[in-house]
N, C-alpha and C positions, 0 to 999 in steps of 0.2 A: 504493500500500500504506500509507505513513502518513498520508494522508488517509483513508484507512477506519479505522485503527487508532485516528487522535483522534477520529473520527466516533462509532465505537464508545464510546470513552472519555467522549467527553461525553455520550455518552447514559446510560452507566451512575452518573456523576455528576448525572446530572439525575433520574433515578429515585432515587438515595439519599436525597440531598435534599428533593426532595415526599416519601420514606418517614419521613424525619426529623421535616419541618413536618406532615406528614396527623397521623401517630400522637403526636407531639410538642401537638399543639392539642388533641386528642379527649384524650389522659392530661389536659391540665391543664384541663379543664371540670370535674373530681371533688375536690371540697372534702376536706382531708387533715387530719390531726391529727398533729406529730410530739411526740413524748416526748423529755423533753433531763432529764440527773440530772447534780446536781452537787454536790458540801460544801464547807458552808462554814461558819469559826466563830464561835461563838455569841453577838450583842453581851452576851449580858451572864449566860450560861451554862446556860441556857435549853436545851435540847434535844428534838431534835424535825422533822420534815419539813415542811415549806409548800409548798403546792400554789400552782403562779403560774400563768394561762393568760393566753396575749398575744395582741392583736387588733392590726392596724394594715393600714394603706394600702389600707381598703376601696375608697375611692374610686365612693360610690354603690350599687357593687355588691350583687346580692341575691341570695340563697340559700335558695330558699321562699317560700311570701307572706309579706308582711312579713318577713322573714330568720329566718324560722322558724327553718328547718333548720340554720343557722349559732348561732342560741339554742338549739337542742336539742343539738349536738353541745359547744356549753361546758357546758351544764346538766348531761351526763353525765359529762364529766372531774369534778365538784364540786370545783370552785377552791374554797382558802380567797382569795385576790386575784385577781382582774381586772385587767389592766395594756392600756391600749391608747400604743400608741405614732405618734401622729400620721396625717394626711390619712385618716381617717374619714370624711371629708366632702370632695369632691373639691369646688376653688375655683370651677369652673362651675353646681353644682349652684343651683336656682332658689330654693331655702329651705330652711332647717336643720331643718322634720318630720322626715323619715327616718330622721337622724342621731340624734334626741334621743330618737325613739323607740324605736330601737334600747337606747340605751344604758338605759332607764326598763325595758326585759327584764333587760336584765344585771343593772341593780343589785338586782333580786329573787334573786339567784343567790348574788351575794359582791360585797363592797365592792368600787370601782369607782374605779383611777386612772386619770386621761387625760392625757396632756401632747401638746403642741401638734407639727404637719405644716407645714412650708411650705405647704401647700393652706390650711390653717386661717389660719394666719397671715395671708396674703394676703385673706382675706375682707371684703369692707366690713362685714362683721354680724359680725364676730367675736364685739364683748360682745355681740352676744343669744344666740349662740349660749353662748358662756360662763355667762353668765347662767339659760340655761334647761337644761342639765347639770347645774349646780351644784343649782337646784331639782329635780332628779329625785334628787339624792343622789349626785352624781359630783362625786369629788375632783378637779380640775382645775389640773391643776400648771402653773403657767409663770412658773419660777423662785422657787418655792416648793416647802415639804414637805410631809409629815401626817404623822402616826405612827398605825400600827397594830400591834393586838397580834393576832399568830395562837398557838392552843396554848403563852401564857403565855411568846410571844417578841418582846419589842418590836423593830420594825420602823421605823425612820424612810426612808421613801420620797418622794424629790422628781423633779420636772420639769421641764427646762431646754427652752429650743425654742434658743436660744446656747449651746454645750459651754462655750464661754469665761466665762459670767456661772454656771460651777458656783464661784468662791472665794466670789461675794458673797452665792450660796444658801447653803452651807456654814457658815461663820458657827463654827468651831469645833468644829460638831456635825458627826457622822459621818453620813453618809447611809450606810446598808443597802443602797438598792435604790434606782438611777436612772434612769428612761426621762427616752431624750434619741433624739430621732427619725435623727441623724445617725448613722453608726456609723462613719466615716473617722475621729472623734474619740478612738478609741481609746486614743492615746500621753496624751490629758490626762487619760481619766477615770484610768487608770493609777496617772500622777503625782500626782494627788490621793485616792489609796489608795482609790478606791472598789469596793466586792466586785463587787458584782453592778451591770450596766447592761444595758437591753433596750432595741432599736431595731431601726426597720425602714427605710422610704425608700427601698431600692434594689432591691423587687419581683422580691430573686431572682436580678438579673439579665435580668430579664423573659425570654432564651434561653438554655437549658442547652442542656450537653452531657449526657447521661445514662450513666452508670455510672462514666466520669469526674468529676462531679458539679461539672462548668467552668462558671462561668458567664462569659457574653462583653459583657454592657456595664453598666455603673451611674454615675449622676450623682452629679460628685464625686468618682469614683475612678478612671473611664475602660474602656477595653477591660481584659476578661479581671481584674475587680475580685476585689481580697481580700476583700471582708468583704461577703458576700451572705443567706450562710441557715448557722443552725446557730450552734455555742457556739465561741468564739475566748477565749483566756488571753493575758495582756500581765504579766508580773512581776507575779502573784498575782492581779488581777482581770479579770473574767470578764464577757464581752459575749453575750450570746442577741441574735442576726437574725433575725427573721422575713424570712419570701417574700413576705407578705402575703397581702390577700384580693383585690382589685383591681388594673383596669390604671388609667394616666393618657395618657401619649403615644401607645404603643403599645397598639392596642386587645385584642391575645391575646398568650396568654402560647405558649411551646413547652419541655414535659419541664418545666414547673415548676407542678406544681399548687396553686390557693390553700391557706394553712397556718392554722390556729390554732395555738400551738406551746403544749402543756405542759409546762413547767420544774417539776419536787421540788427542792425544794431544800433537804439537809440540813443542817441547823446543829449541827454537832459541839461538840463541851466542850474548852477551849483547855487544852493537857498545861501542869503546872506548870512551873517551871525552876528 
């Protein structure tokens, strides 16, 4: 009798499970768009909403011919900024085409920040690839800034690929808006009062749980990781994770569909005192 009983038991455990992985792989082949709203105040009193859309950890992947489909679904959110947050370009890939063709759509769309992926990093062609971003008109952060202005509100936005080398970008000046590919880095952007930061690198988790919305493993943070997908607060600053758009080790994803993530971000008028 309780040999039938586990008999049973493992069977119904092993039908849950392929129901998990079947429906879990088929949901994430569908490229997603999530929406994230948040305020914040205004560097310099400026009011007004910006529109952020975030791209990262393609990792080759394509969505359309030529990633059509992935430039048509940001063309229709109309970002005022473009933010891509690292491994756009997966470290195996055979040359940086793809990548830079990609990014030479977007920058027809809305100006265009990139800061650097451990994938990128790792590339022997780095500076070409740097190099020929920067010619398409993409600001290319790695440990530097820019300043833009959206709707008459200056923005100073930098890009670390080190959370640690954000004092020596800094420099006195406030950074706005920081992509930093890491997001375990949290307690430092914090400390160093930065509002807003966007990163991705940990693809989600590559395995959810779904409705519970768990995810179960990420580099750098280990099983059952904090900081996967969606908007986290640390003592007043504000981190957006993307899922991404691409795998890297693990070739599919399960219950986690690729994201572009559109961030509003409103900039309030600071109350006098």
């Amino acid at each position: 009798m309780i040999g039938k009983r586990f008999l049973l038991v493992s069977i119904a455990i092993l039908i849950l499970l392929a129901f998990y992985i079947g429906t879990g792989v088929v949901r994430s082949l569908y490229l997603e768009s999530t929406l994230i709203k948040l305020s914040l105040p205004s560097p310099n009193g400026v009011t007004g909403t910006v529109r952020i859309v975030q791209v990262s950890d393609l990792h080759g992947a394509v969505f359309g011919k030529e990633n059509q489909r992935l430039v048509e679904l940001i063309a229709s959110k109309s970002p005022d900024i473009i933010v891509a947050t690292g491994d756009m370009i997966d470290v195996g890939a055979k040359n940086n085409e793809d990548c830079v063709s990609l990014f030479e759509k977007l920058r027809t769309i809305a100006p265009v920040a990139y800061s650097l992926g451990n994938h990128e990093a790792e590339r022997p062609d780095l500076d070409d690839l740097v190099r020929a971003l920067q010619a398409a008109g993409v600001y290319v952060l790695n440990n530097s800034a820019v300043r833009l202005t959206v709707h008459g509100i200056p923005l100073r936005v930098g890009g670390l690929y080190f959370a640690e080398h954000l004092r020596d970008m800094d420099r006195g000046d406030q950074i706005d808006i920081l992509l930093c590919h890491f997001p375990d880095k949290i307690a430092l952007y914090s400390a160093y009062g930065v509002p807003l930061v966007f990163s991705g690198h940990t693809h989600g988790g590559q395995f959810r749980i779904p409705i519970a919305h768990v995810a179960l493993y990420a580099p750098g943070q280990g099983l059952f990781p904090q900081y996967t997908a969606g908007l986290y607060e640390e003592d007043g600053s504000y981190m957006v994770v993307s899922r991404g758009l691409g795998n890297s080790r693990f070739p599919f994803r399960v219950h986690n569909p690729p994201e572009v993530v559109v961030a509003d971000v409103t900039y309030h008028a600071v109350a006098a005192r």
